[in-house]
C-alpha positions in Angstrom: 92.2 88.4 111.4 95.3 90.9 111.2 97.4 87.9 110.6 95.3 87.2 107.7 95.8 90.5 106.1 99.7 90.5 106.5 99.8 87.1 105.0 97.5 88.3 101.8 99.7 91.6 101.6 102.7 89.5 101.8 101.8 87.2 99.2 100.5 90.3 96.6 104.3 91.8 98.0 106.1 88.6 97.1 104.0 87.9 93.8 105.2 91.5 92.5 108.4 91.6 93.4 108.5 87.9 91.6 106.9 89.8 88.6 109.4 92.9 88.4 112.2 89.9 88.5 111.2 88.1 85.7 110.4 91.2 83.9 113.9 92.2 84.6 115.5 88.8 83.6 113.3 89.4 80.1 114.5 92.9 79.8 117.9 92.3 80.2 117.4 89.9 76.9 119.8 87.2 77.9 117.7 84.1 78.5 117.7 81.8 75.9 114.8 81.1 74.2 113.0 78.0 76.3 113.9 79.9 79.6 112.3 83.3 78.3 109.0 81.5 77.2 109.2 79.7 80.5 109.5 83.3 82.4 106.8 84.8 80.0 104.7 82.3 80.9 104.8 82.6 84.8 104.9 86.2 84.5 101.5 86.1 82.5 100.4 83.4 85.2 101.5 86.2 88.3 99.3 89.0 86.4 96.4 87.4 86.3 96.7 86.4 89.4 97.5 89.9 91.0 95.1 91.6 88.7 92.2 88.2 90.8 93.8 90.0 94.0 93.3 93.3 93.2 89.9 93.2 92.3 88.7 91.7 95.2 90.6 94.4 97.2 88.6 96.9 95.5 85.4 95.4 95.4 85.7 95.3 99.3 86.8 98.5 99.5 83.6 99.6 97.6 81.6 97.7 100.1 82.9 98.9 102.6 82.6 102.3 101.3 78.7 102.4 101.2 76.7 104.8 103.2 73.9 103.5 105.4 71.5 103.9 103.0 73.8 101.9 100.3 75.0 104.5 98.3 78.4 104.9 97.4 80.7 107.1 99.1 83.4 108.3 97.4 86.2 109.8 99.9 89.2 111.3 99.0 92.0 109.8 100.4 95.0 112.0 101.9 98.6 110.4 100.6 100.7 109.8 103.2 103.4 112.3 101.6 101.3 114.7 101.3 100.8 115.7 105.3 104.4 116.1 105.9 
């Protein structure tokens, strides 16, 4: 089951860092036209597809954040940064 998890947080990892690349490559504004639609295009395809990922996430996350009773609980969650 932990190997599941690493392998879905590996693929959302590798999905945005393919994202921030292309979004670089397009920023930079150097492609030519064809290669830019082309880049657009699997850029649009990675969003949706992160945006499918995140959702679930948080759907599960909701789940799993119901009382007993099936209420939601709402927590607030301590960053990491903060503690130090």
């Amino acid at each position: 089951m932990a190997a599941k998890r690493k392998e879905a947080a590996a693929t959302f990892d590798d999905g945005m860092r393919t994202l921030e690349g292309l979004v670089a490559e397009l920023e930079a504004g150097e492609l030519p036209l064809e290669k830019a639609l082309a880049s657009f295009e699997t850029g649009v395809g990675l969003v949706r597809g992160l945006n499918e990922q995140l959702n679930k996430a948080e759907k599960k996350v909701e789940l799993l954040s119901r009382s007993a009773a099936g209420d939601l609980v709402t927590e607030t969650l301590e960053d990491e940064d903060d503690s130090e």
